[in-house]
N, C-alpha and C positions, 0 to 999 in steps of 0.2 A: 492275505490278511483275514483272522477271525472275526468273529461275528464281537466278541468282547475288542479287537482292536478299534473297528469300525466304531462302536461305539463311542469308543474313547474319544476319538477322531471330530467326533460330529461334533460331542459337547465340546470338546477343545472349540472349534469351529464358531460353536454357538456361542461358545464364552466368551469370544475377542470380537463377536459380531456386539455382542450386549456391550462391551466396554468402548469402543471404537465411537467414535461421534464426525461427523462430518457438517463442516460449514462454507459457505461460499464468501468469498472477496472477492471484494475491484480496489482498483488502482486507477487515476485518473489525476493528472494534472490538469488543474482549472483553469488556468492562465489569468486570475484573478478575475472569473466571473464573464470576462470579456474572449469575442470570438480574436484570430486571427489577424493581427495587426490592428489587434483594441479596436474595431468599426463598429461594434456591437455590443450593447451588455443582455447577456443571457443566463444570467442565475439564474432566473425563475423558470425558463427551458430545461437548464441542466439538472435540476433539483426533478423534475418530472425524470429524467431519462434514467440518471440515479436511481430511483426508486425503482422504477421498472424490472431493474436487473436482480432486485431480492437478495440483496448481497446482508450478509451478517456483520459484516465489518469491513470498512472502505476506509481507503488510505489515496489522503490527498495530498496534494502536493500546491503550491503557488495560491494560498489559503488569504483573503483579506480578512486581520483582527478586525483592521478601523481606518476609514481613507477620507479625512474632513472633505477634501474637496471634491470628490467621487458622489459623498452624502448631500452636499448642498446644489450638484449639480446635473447629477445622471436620473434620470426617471425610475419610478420605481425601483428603487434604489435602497434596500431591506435597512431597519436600525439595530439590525443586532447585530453579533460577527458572521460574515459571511460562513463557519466551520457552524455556528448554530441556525441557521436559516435553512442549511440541506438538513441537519438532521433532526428540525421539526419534532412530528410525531412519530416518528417510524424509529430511530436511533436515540435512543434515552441517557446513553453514556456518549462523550466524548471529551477530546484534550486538544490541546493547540499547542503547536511550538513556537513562538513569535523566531523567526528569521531575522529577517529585512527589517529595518527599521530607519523611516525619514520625516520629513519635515511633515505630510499629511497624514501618517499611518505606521502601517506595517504589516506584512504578511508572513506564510509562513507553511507549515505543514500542520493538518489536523489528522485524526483517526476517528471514525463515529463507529460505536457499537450496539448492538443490541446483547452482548456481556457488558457484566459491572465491569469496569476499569477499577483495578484494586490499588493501582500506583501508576505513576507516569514522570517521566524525565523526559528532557528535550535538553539531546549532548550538542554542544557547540561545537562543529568541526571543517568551521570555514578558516582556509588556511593564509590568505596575506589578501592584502586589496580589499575593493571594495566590494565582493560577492561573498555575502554570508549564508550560511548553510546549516542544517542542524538535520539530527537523526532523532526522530522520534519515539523513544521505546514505551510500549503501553504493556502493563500486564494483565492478562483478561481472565476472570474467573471463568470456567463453562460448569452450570449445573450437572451438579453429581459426578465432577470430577477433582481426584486430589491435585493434578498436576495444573498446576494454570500454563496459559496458553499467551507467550512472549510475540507483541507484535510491533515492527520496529518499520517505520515510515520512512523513507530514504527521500533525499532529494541530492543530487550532489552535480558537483562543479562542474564548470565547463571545458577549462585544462585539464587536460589528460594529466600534468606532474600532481594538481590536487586530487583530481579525481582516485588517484591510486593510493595516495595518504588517507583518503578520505575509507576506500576500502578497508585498508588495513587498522583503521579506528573502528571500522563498521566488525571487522574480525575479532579486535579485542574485546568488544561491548559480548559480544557472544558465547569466547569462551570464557572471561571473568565475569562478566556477572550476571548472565544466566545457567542455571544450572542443567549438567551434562545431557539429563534426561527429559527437559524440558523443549516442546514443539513450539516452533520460532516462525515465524514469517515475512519476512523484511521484503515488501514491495515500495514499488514508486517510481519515478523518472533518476536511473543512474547516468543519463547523459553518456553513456560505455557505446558509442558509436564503433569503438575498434573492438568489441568484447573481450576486456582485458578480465571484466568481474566474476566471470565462472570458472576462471583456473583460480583468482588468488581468491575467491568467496569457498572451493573447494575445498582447498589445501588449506585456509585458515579459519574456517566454521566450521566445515563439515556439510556446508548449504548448499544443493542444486534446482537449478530452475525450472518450472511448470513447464512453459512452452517449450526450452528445450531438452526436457525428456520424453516429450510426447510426438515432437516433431522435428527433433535435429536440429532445429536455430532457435531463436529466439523470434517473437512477434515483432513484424516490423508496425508502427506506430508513428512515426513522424515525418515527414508532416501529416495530420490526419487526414485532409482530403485527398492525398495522393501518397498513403504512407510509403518511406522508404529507408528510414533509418530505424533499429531496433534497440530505442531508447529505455524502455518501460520493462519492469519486469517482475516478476513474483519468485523469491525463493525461498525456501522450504528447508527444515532441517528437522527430525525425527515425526515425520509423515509417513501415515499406515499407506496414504495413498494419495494422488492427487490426480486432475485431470480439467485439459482447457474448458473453459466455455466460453464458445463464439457469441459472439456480438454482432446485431449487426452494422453495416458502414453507418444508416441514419437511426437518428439525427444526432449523432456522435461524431459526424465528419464538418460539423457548422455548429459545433460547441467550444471545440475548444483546438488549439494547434496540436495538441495529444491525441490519438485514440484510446481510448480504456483499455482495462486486461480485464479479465474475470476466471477465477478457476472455482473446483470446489476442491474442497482440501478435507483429506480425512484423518483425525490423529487418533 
């Protein structure tokens, strides 16, 4: 190589470093606020532990809008929705997808951002009975970028016949109606105990997962004090780069029946 390729090379180098932006997520399902067989309510622990992690944009899962009797009866017990009580003053943008909906309430999935959120849908794709389900998609501006940055909050079923419909709704959302070139991130609790979602997330987004490209399976996470099921997951589609960040067991193992995921992601 010449001294003129070399250079070519660098600036190339240096030009995709200048365009390239990297930001951190978590994923956590809250279990609505409360620890492990509901004995506990710990929002105002979990909301610390959150913050800790420095994430850009957190995707939750099992989210209270509004719970009258939880309000009138649990201690310290916040009056707004529980998706705007974590994200206070530190996350300026977020959305909510109502789910669940009963006689005191409802809950659901949120996303909190430190990007604008320039649009938001919450697709209904709970399929019969009484477990409702939704996929949260958010579009996030990133300063000084033309492409905005698609993030889509998963929660899904507990049958495996839903959970694989539920997929391949999650597949269409992806390639119809975000566009080709656009970097996507669909975390949260997909309940894929048999990991059926990384073959049919490949072959019908084009999506692969943080932990397992970094380390051959996926993160085990549930139950969180003694994880052993690898429920939880972050995945990726037109990412310059991505890479885990460990967490550690406390106090995320007596917050919630989940453990958290955390990556940074580079697009």
């Amino acid at each position: 190589m010449n001294d003129a390729d070399a250079l070519a090379e660098t600036q190339e180098v240096i030009a995709a470093a200048a365009l390239s932006f990297s930001l951190k997520v978590l994923t956590v399902n809250i279990h609505k606020g409360f620890t492990f067989f509901n004995r506990k309510f710990i929002l105002h622990e979990l909301r610390e532990a959150v913050r800790t992690v420095g994430a850009d944009v957190v995707f939750l899962q099992e989210v209270t809008g509004t719970h009258a009797r939880h309000e009138s009866r649990v201690a310290n017990y916040p009056a707004t929705p529980h998706y705007e009580f974590l994200a206070d003053s530190i996350w300026p943008q977020f959305a909510y997808g109502r789910n669940a909906v009963y006689t005191n309430g409802h809950h659901g999935n949120a996303v909190l951002s430190k990007f604008p959120i320039v649009s938001f849908e919450n697709r209904d794709v709970s399929i019969s009975g009484p477990e409702r389900r939704g996929l949260l998609h958010c579009v996030l501006q990133i300063p000084g970028r033309e492409t905005n940055v698609h993030a889509i909050c998963v929660h899904l079923g507990l049958a495996e016949s839903h959970r694989l419909k539920q997929l391949h709704m999650l597949c269409d959302m992806v390639r119809n109606d975000i566009p080709a070139s656009a970097p996507v991130i669909a975390a949260g609790d997909f309940n894929d105990w048999r990991h059926r979602a990384h073959d049919v997330l490949a072959e019908g987004a084009g999506m692969h997962e943080v932990f397992v490209q970094a380390n051959g399976k996926a993160a085990r996470t549930f139950p969180a004090r003694f994880p052993v099921l690898r429920l939880d997951r972050i995945y990726v589609r037109n990412a310059i780069g991505h890479a885990p960040v460990v967490l550690p067991p406390k106090p995320w193992s007596h917050l919630s029946d989940h453990a958290p995921l955390a990556a940074e992601i580079e697009i």
